[in-house]
PLY file of the C-alpha trace (Angstrom):
ply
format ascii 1.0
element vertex 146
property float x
property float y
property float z
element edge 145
property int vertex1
property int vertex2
end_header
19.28 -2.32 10.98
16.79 -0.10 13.52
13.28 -1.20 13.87
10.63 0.68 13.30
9.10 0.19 16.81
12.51 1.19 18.18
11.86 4.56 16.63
7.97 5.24 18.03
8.02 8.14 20.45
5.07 9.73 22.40
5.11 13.06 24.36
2.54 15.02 26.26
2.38 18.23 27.18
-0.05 19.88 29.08
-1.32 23.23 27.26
-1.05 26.27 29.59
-2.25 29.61 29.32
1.14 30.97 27.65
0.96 28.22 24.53
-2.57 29.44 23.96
-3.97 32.01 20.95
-6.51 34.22 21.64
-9.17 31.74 21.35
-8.04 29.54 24.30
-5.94 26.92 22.43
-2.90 25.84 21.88
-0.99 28.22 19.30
-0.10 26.53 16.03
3.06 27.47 16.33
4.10 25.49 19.70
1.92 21.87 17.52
4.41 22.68 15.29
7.36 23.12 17.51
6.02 20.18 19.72
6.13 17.64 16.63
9.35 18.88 14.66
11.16 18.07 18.24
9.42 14.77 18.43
10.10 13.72 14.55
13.72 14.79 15.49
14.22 12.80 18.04
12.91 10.03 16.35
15.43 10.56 13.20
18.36 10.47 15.61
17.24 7.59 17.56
16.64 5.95 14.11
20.77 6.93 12.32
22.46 7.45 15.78
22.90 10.98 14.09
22.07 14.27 14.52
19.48 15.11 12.00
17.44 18.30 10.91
14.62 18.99 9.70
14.63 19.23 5.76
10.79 19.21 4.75
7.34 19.50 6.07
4.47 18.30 4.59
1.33 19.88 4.52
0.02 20.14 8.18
-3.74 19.30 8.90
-5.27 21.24 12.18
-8.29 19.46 12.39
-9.45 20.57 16.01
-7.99 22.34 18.56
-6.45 21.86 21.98
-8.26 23.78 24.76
-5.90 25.30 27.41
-5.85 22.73 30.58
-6.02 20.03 27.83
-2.99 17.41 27.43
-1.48 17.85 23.48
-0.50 13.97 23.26
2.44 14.11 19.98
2.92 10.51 18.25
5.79 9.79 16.31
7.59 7.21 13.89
10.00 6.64 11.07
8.11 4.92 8.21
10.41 5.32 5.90
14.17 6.63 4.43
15.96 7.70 1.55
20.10 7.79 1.09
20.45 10.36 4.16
16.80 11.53 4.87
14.32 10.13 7.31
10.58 10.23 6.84
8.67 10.69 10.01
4.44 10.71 10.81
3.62 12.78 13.38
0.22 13.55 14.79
-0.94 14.99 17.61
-3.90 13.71 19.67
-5.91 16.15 22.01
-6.20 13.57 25.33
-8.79 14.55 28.06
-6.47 14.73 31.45
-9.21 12.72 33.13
-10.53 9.87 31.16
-7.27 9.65 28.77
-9.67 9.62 26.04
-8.35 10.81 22.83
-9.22 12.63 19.37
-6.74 13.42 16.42
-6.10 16.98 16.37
-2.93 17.42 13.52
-1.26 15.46 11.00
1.84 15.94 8.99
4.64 13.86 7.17
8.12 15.46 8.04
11.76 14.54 6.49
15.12 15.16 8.65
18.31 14.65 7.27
21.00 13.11 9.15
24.43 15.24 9.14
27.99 14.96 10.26
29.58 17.20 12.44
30.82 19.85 9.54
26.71 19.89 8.80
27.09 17.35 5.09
24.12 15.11 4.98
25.72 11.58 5.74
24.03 8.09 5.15
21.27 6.45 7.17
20.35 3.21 7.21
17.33 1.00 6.09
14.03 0.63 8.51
12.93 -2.57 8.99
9.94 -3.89 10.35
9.48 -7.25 12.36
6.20 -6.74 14.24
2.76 -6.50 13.80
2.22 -2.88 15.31
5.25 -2.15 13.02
3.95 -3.84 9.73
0.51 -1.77 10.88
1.96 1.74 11.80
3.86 1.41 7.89
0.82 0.97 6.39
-0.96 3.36 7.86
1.62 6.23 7.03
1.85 4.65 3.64
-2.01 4.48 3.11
-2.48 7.75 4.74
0.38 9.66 2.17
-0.62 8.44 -1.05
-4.42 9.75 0.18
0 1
1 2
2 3
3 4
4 5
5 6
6 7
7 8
8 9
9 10
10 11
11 12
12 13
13 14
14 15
15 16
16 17
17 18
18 19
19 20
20 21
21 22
22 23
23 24
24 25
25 26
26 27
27 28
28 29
29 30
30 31
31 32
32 33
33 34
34 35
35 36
36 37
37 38
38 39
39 40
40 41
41 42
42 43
43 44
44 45
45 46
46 47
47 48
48 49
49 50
50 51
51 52
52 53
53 54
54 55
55 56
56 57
57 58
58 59
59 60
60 61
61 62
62 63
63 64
64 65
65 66
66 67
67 68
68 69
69 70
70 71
71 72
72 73
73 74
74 75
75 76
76 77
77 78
78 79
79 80
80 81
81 82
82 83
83 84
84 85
85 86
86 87
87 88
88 89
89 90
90 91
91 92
92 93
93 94
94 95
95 96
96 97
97 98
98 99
99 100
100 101
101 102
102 103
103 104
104 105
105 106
106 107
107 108
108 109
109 110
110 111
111 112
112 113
113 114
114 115
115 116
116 117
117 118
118 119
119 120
120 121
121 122
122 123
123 124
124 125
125 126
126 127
127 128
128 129
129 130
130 131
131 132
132 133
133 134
134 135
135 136
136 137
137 138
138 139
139 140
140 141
141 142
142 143
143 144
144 145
């Protein structure tokens, strides 16, 4: 059965110019692009599938991401469901030159895993076996009943 460490994926991308708005941040729309491709990847390294995305969550923009800024995306499976995957993603702005960082968005996302004629197929259960694990559950958990 896949651990839930096995699962945790981080990404960075550095915001330029073309990802901004008008204001000189990153768009919305790219967070949201940057952490449905993360929370994918983690479904499918999680069921060995190919998954897509059934459900987003309410998504928190908290602060922004200033253009030159590094968008740091942090992902896991915390949980499942007969064929769906629950991720957490949120996205961290991270100064390029001290690496210090600040929570910019939140969301909980579901995939589902498919075949390849597109039916949702079984996944199977998370388990957790470390401390970071056993912490990064609890968190989601704590965080999603909030």
């Amino acid at each position: 059965m896949p651990e839930l460490m096995e699962t945790y994926l981080e990404n960075r991308w550095f915001v330029q110019p073309n990802q901004a708005n008008n204001l000189g941040t990153a768009h919305g729309g790219n967070v949201l692009k940057w952490m449905d491709e993360l929370g994918a990847m983690c479904a499918m390294r999680f069921s060995g599938e190919t998954c897509v995305t059934a459900h987003l969550d309410e998504v928190n923009f908290r602060r922004p991401v200033p253009v030159g800024g590094i968008a740091l995306v942090k992902a896991y499976v915390y949980g499942t469901g007969e064929t769906s995957i629950r991720i957490r993603t949120r996205v961290f702005r991270e100064d390029p030159e001290s690496g210090d960082q600040e929570l910019t968005t939140e969301s909980y996302m579901v995939f589902v895993a498919i075949d390849d004629d597109r039916n949702p197929i079984p996944v199977p259960e998370l388990t957790v076996s470390t401390d970071e694990g056993q912490r990064l559950l609890d968190a989601a958990l704590d965080d999603e009943s909030a």
